[in-house]
C-alpha positions as a printed Julia matrix, in Angstrom:
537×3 Matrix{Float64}:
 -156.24  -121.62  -51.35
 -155.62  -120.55  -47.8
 -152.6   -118.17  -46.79
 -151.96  -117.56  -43.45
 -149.64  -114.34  -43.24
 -148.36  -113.13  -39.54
 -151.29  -115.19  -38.14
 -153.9   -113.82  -40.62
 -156.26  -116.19  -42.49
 -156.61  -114.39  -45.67
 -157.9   -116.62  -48.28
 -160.44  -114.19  -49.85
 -157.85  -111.63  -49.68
 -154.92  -113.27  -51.97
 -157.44  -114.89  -54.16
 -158.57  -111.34  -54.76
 -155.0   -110.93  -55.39
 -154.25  -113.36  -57.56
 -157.77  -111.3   -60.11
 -155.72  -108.68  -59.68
 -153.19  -110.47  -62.36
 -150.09  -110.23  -59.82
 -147.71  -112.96  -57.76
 -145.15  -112.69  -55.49
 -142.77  -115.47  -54.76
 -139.44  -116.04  -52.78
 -137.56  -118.27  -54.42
 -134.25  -117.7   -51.69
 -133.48  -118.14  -49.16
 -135.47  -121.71  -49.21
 -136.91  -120.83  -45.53
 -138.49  -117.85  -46.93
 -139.78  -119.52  -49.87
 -143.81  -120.45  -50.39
 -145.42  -122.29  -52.86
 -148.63  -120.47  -52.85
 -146.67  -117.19  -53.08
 -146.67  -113.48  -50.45
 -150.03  -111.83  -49.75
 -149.53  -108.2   -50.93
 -151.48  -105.32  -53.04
 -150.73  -104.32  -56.03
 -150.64  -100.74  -56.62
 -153.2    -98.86  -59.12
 -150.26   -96.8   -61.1
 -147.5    -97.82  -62.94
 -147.11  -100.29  -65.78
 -146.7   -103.94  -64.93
 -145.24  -106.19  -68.07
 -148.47  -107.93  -69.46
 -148.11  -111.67  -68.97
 -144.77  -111.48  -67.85
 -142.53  -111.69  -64.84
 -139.55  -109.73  -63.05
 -137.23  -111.7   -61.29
 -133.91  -110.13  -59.3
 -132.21  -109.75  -56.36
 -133.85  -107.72  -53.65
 -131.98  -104.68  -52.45
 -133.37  -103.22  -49.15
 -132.81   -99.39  -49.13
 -133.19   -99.18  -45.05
 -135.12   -95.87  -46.07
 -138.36   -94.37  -47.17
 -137.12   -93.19  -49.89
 -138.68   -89.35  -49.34
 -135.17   -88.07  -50.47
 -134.86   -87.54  -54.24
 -131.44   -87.59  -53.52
 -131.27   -91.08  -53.19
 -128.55   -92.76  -51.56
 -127.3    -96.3   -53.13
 -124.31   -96.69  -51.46
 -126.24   -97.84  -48.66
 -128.62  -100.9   -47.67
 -128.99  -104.14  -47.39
 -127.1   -106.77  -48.12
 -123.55  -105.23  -47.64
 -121.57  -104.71  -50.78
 -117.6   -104.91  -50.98
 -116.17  -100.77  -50.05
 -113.81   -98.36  -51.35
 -110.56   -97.59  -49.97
 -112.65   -94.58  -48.22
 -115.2    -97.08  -46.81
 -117.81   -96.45  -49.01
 -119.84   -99.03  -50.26
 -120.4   -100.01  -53.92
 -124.25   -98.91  -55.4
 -126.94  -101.58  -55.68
 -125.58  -103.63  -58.48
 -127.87  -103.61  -60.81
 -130.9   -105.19  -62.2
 -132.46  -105.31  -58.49
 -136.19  -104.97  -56.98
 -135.86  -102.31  -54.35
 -137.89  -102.92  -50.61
 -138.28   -99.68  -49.2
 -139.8    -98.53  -46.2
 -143.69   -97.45  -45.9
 -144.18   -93.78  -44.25
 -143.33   -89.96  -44.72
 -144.13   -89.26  -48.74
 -146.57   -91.06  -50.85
 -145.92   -94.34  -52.04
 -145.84   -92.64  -55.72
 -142.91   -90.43  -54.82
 -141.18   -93.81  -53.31
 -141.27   -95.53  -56.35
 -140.33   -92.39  -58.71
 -137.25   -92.07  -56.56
 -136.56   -96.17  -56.9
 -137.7    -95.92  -60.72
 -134.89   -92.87  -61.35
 -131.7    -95.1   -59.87
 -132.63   -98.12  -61.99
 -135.2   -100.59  -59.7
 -137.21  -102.91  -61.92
 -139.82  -103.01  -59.26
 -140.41  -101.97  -55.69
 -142.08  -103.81  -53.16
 -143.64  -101.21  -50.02
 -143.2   -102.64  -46.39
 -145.44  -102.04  -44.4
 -144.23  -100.42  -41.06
 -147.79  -101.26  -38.81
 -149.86  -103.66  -37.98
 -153.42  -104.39  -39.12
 -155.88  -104.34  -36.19
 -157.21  -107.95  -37.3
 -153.42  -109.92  -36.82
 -153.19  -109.93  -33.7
 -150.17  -111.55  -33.74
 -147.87  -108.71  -35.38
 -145.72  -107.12  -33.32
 -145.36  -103.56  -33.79
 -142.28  -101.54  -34.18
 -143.02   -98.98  -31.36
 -144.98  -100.12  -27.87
 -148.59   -99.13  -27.99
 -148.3    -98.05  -31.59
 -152.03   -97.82  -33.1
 -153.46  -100.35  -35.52
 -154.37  -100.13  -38.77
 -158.29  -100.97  -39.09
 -157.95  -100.57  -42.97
 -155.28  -102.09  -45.72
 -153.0    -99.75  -46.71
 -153.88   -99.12  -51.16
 -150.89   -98.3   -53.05
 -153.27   -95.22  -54.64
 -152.39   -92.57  -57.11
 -151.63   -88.91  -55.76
 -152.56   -87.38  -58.67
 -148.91   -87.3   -60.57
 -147.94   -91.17  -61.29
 -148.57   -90.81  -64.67
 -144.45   -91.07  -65.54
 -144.15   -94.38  -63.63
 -143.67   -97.21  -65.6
 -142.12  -100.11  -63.4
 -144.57  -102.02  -61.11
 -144.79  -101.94  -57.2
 -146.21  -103.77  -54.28
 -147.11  -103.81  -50.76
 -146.54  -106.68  -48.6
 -147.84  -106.43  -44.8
 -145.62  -105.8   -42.05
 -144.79  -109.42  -41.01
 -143.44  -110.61  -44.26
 -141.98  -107.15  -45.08
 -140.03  -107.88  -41.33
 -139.25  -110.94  -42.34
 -137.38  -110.23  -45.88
 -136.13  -107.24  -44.01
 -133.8   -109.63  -41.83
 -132.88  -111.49  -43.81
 -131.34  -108.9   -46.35
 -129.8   -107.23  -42.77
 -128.05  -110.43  -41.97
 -126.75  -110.14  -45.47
 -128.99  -113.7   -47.0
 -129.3   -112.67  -50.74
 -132.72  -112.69  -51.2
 -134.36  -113.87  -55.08
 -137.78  -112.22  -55.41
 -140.07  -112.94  -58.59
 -143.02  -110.85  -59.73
 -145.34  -112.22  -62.18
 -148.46  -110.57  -63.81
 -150.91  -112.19  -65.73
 -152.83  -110.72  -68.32
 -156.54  -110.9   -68.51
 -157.48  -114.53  -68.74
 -158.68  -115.67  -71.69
 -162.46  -117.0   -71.97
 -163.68  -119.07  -75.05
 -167.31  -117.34  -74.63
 -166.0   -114.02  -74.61
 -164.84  -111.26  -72.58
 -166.06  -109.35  -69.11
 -165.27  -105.97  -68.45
 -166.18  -103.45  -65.94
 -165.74   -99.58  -65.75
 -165.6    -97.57  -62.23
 -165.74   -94.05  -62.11
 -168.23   -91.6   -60.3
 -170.16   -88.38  -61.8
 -169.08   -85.12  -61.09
 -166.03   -84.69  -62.97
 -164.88   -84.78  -66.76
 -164.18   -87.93  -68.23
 -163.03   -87.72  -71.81
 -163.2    -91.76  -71.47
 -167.15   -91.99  -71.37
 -167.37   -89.92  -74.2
 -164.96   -92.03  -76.35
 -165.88   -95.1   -75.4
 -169.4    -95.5   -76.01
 -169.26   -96.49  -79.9
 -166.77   -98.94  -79.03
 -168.81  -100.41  -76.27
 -171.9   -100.82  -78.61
 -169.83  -102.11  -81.91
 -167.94  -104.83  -79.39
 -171.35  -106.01  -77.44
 -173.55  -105.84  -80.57
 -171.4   -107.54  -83.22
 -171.58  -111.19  -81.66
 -168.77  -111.13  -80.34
 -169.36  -112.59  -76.49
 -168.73  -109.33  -74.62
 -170.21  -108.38  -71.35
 -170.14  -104.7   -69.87
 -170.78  -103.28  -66.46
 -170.02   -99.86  -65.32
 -169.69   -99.23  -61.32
 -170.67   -96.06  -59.42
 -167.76   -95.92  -56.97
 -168.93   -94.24  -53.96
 -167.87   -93.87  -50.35
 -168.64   -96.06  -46.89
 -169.75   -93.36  -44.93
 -169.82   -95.87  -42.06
 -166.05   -96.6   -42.65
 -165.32   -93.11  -42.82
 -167.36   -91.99  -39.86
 -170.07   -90.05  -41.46
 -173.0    -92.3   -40.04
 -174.69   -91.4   -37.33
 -178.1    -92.95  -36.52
 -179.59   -90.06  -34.43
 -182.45   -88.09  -36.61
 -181.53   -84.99  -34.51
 -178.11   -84.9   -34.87
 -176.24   -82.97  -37.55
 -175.36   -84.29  -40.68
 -171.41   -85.5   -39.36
 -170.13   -85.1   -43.18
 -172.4    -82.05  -43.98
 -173.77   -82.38  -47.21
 -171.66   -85.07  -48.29
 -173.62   -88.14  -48.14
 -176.95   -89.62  -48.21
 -179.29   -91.86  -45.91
 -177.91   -90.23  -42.1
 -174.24   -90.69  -43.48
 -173.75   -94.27  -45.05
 -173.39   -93.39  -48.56
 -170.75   -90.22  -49.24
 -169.29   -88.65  -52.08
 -166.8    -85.8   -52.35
 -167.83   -82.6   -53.51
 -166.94   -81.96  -56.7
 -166.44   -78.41  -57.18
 -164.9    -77.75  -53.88
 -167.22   -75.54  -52.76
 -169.65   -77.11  -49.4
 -172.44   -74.2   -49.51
 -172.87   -73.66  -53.3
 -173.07   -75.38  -56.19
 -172.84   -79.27  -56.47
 -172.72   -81.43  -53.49
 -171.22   -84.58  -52.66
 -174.96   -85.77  -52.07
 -175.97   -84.64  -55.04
 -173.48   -86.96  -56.74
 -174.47   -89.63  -54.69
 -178.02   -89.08  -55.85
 -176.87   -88.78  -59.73
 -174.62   -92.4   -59.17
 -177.71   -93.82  -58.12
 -180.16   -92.81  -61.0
 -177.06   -94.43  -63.39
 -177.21   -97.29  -61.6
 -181.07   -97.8   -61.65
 -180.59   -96.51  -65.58
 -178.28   -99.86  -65.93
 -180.36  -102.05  -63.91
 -183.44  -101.6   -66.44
 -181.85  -100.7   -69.65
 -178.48  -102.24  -69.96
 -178.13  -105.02  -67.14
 -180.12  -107.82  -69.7
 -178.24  -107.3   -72.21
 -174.34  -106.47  -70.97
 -174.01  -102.77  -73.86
 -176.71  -100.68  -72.41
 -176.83   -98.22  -75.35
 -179.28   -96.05  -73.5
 -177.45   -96.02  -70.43
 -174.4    -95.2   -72.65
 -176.49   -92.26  -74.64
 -177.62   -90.73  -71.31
 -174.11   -90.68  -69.59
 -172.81   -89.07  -73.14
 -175.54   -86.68  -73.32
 -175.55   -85.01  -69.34
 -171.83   -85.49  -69.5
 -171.68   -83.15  -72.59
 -175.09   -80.66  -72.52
 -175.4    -80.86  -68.27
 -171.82   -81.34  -66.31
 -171.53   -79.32  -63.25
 -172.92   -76.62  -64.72
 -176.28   -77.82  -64.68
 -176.25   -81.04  -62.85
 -179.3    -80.57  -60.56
 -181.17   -78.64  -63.7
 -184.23   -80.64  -64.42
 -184.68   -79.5   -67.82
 -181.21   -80.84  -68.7
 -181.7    -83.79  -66.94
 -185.1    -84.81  -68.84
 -183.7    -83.82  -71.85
 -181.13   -86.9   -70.73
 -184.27   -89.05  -69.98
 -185.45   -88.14  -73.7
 -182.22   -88.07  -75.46
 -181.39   -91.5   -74.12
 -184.94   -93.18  -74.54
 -185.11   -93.71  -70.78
 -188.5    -93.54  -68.85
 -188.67   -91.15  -65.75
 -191.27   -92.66  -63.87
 -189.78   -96.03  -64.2
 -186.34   -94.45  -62.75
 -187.88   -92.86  -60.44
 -189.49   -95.92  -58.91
 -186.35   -97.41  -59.14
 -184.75   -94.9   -57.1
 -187.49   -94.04  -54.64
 -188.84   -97.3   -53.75
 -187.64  -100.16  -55.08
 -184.06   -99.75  -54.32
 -184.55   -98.35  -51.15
 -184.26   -94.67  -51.89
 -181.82   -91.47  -50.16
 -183.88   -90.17  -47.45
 -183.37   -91.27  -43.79
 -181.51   -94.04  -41.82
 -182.34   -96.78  -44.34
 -179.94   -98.97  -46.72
 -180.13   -98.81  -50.73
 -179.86  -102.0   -51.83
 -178.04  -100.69  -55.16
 -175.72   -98.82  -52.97
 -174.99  -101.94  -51.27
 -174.29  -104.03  -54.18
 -171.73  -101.47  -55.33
 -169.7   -101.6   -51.78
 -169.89  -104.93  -51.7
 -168.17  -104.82  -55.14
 -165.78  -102.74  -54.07
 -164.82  -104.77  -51.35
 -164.63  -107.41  -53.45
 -162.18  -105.75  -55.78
 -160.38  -104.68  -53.01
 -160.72  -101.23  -55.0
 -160.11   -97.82  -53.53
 -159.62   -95.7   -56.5
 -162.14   -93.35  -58.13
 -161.7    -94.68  -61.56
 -160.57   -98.53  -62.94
 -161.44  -100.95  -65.03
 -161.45  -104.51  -64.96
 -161.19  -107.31  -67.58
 -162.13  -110.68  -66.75
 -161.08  -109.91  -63.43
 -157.93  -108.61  -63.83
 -157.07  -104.93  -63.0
 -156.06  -102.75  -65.84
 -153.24  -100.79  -64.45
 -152.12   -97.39  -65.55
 -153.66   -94.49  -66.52
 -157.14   -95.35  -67.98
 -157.67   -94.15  -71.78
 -160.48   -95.37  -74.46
 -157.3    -96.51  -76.44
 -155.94   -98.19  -73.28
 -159.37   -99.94  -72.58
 -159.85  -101.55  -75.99
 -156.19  -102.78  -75.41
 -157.2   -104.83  -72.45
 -160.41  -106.07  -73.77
 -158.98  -107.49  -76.98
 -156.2   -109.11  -74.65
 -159.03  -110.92  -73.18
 -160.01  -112.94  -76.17
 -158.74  -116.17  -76.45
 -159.87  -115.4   -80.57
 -160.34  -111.44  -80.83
 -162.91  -110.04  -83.14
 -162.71  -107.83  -86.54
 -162.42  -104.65  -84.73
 -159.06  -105.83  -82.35
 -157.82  -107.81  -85.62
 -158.01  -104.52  -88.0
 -157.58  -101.52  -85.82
 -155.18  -103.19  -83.11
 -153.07  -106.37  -84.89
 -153.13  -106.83  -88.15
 -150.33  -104.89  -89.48
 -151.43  -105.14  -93.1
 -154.69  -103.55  -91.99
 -156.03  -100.47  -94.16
 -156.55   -99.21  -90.5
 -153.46  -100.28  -88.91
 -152.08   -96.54  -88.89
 -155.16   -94.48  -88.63
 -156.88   -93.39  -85.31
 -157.41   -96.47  -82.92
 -160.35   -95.33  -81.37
 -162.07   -93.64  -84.52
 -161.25   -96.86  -85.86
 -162.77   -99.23  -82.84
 -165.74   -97.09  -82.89
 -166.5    -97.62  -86.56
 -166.45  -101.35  -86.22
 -163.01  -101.57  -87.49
 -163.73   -99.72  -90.65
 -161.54   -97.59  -92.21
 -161.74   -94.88  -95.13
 -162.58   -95.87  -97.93
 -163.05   -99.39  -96.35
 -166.72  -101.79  -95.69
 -166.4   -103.52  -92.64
 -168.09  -106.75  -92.26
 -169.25  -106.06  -88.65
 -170.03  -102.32  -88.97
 -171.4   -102.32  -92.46
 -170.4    -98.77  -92.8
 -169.03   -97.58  -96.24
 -166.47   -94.63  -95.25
 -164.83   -91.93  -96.97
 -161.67   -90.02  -97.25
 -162.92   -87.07  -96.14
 -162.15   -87.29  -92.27
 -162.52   -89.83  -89.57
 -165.29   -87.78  -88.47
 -167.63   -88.73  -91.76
 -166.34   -92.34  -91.61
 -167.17   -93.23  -87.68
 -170.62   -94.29  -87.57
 -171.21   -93.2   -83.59
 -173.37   -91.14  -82.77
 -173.51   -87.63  -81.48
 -176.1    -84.68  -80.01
 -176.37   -81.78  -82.32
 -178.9    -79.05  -80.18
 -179.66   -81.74  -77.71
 -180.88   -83.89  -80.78
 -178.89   -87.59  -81.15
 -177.71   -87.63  -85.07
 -175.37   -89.77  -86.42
 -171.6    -88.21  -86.93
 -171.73   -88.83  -90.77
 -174.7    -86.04  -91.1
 -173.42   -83.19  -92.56
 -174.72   -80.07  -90.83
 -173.94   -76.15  -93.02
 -170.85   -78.03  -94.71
 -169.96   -80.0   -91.28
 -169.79   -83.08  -89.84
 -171.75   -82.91  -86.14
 -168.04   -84.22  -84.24
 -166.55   -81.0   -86.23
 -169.4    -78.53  -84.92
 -168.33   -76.43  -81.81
 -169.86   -76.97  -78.46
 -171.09   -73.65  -78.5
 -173.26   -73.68  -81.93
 -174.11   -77.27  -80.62
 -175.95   -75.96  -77.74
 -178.82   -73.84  -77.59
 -179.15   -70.56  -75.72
 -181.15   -72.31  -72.7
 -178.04   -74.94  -72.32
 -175.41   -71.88  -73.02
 -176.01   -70.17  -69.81
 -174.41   -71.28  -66.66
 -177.16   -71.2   -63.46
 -175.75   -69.19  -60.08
 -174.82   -71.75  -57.95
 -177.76   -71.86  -54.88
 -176.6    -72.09  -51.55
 -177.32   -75.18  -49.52
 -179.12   -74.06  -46.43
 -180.84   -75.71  -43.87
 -184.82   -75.82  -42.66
 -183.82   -72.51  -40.7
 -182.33   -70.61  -43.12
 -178.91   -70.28  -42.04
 -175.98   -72.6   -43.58
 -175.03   -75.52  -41.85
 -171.83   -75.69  -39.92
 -170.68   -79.01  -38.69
 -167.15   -80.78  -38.68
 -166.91   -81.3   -41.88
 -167.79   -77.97  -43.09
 -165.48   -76.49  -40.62
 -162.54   -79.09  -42.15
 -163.58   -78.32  -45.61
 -163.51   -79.85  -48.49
 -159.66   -80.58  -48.9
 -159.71   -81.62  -45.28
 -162.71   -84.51  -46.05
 -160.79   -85.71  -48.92
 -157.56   -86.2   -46.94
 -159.12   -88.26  -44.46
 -160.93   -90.72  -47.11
 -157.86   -91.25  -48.87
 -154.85   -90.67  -46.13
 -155.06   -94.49  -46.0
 -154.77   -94.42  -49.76
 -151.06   -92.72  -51.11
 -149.01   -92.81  -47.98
């Protein structure tokens, strides 16, 4: 399908669109109207309707929409006014267009969500660098090299309609329109995951460094859905950062490192730093190098068969026994290697020489991959997940996740049928993802895929995951002193050598003295807003 938009061929773009389980159409006025539908990006918060459409009159707010205090009485197309002049508020249902700049696109739609929009759609107010047919608002106004994502700030959590972004040549196009007062019909449709007859894809993004309750929760359910015949294929993505993109690269041996301590091999692959601190502790190389040893972890022990239990047992041990506290400790992390079943020497060949390694002005071809996947997704958020293409939107949660997958089957298995759908289900009421991770058994219950006999007791004796007790993988039905291993605190679960927290070493250089360079003089904060400035605004 090719869509030309303000001169742009951008075929890969909408199709990309289009996995992304969202449409837009005009259906009037009939000049506006295409049959193939509006390139735009959908934005990773919010909660579209699952396999459903919106369809209203577009209201154009001729604002950004910073204001909380937001003003209906004015806009686009004119409404009939009071004896005082004032104009009548957006009559209601509507989709709101509001203008792109001065707050982040979450506070736009929060404001749009609190006076009653069903959706928003973003315009964009400049050009990309690549249409060079756009014409731009202000003379000599800079480009855009990047597309705009409609990213999380960190608070969308309470929004629950969907929103959009259309570039700046459509957006000025609708915006017109609605000025010369030409109603204006928009329809948003989202699709859920398609539905496969062999089964159901999913991927996981994310990147080490900080907690994720969702690895931890979602491992038993991963193994019971890919081991129980049922047709499913995992894949989890290290999302990292194009040091190139954002500047970091330089190719000059002598130079110093342009992003510090950020990134790996002279600045293409970056990461932030996860405990905010550049000299001490964990760096954003370091979490580079830890995204790579998952990755080689997945490409020998999980890639073959689409569950990778140990890849799934090492992430859940060093998530739980190492975190930040003792991220670059090498007992921890070969207690992960032993824990998990994994083979150091086979990693490390992996991530030394076979995938290129970290060191020097050289590419990793696993690094690679996983930009080229990103591109692909068109993803710029930390953490997503994807089912047979589609985009999970929201808020990711294990509950969440087995939501999506089971909406992928065009026939879903025990464990969706019994924990999820069947309302006559023994498990119907109890704890979705106790229940998911069991195999859809419940108390008291045998389940034909999980073959565990439960109890009464507690969904902790009844779940048939597993767990580390002392850096030891039992299963949670063994009973340790009277408890279960899920009920034993983390601190009698780890022994004294895991109980104490390391000083954090300072990063120095060859000479002794800590490096300085521009991003050490930004800081932290200051890298972050320049990776994702792009992103929320």
């Amino acid at each position: 399908m090719e869509v030309v938009s303000g001169g742009i061929s951008s075929t890969s773009q909408f199709q990309g669109q289009e996995a992304l389980g969202s449409q837009l159409f005009v259906h009037t006025p009939p000049i506006l109207s295409r049959q193939e539908g509006y390139d735009h990006r959908l934005a990773l918060f919010g909660v579209p309707p699952t396999n459903g459409s919106i369809t209203e009159n577009l209201i154009y707010a001729d604002s950004t929409l910073c204001d909380p205090n937001v003003d209906t009485t004015i806009g686009y197309p004119v409404r009939e006014s009071d004896d005082g002049g004032l104009m009548a508020p957006w009559p209601t249902p509507f989709i709101l267009l509001v203008d792109r700049g001065e707050c982040t696109f979450v506070t736009k739609v929060r404001h749009a969500q609190r006076v009653g929009a069903s959706a928003v759609v973003i315009a964009d107010n400049r050009c990309l660098c690549s249409d060079a047919q756009c014409i731009p608002d202000v003379a000599g106004q800079v480009c855009e090299i990047r597309e705009p994502i409609l990213a999380d700030d960190g608070s969308g959590s309470d929004i629950i309609i969907p929103s959009v972004l259309i570039f700046k040549p459509d957006g000025d196009a609708l915006k017109a329109k609605l000025r010369n007062n030409v109603p204006v019909l928009l329809e948003l449709r989202f699709a859920a995951p398609n539905t496969l007859v062999d089964g159901v894809s999913y991927e996981l993004w994310y990147t080490p460094g900080s907690p994720n309750p969702l690895l931890q929760e979602f491992r038993d359910i991963a193994v019971v859905l890919g081991r129980n015949n049922n047709n499913v294929t995992f894949t989890p993505f290290h999302y990292i950062y194009d040091g190139i993109l954002a500047g970091c690269y330089s190719n000059d041996p002598s130079a110093e490192g342009l992003c510090y301590n950020l990134c790996t091999n002279a600045g293409r692959y970056c990461a932030t730093d996860p405990d905010n601190e550049l000299d001490v502790g964990v760096s954003g190389g370091d979490v580079v190098q830890e995204s790579l040893r998952r990755m080689c972890i997945w490409e020998l022990y999980g890639k073959d068969d689409g569950i990778g239990e140990p890849w799934w047992d090492y992430v859940q041990y060093f998530e739980s026994y190492c975190g930040l506290d003792r991220f670059k400790d090498d007992d921890c992390l070969s207690d992960a290697y032993k824990q998990s079943g994994v083979d150091p020497a086979r990693i490390q060949q992996c991530m030394k020489v076979d995938s290129g390694g970290l060191e020097g002005d050289t590419t990793n071809s696993l690094m690679e991959q996983s930009l080229e996947a990103q591109r692909r997704r068109g993803l710029q958020e930390v953490q997503a997940a994807f089912v047979n293409g589609a985009l999970v939107p929201g808020a990711l949660s294990a509950e969440g996740l087995l939501w999506a997958v089971c909406a992928g089957f065009a026939a879903p298995p025990l464990v969706c049928n019994s924990c999820l759908y069947n309302m006559e289900s023994d498990c119907f009421e109890e704890d979705v993802v106790s229940c998911a991770a069991a195999g859809g058994n419940c108390p008291g219950i045998i389940s034909d895929e999980s073959g565990v006999q439960g109890n009464n007791n507690s969904a902790a004796a009844w779940n048939s995951s597993s767990s580390f007790l002392n850096g030891t993988k039992v299963d949670n039905a063994t009973v340790v002193e009277g408890k279960t291993a899920a009920e034993i605190p983390e601190s009698e679960a780890k022994n004294d050598a895991t109980a104490v927290t390391p000083k954090k070493e300072a990063k120095q250089s060859s000479g002794g003295s800590v490096r300085t360079g521009w991003a050490h003089s930004l800081g932290f904060l200051g890298f972050v807003a320049l990776l994702l400035w792009p992103l929320t605004i």
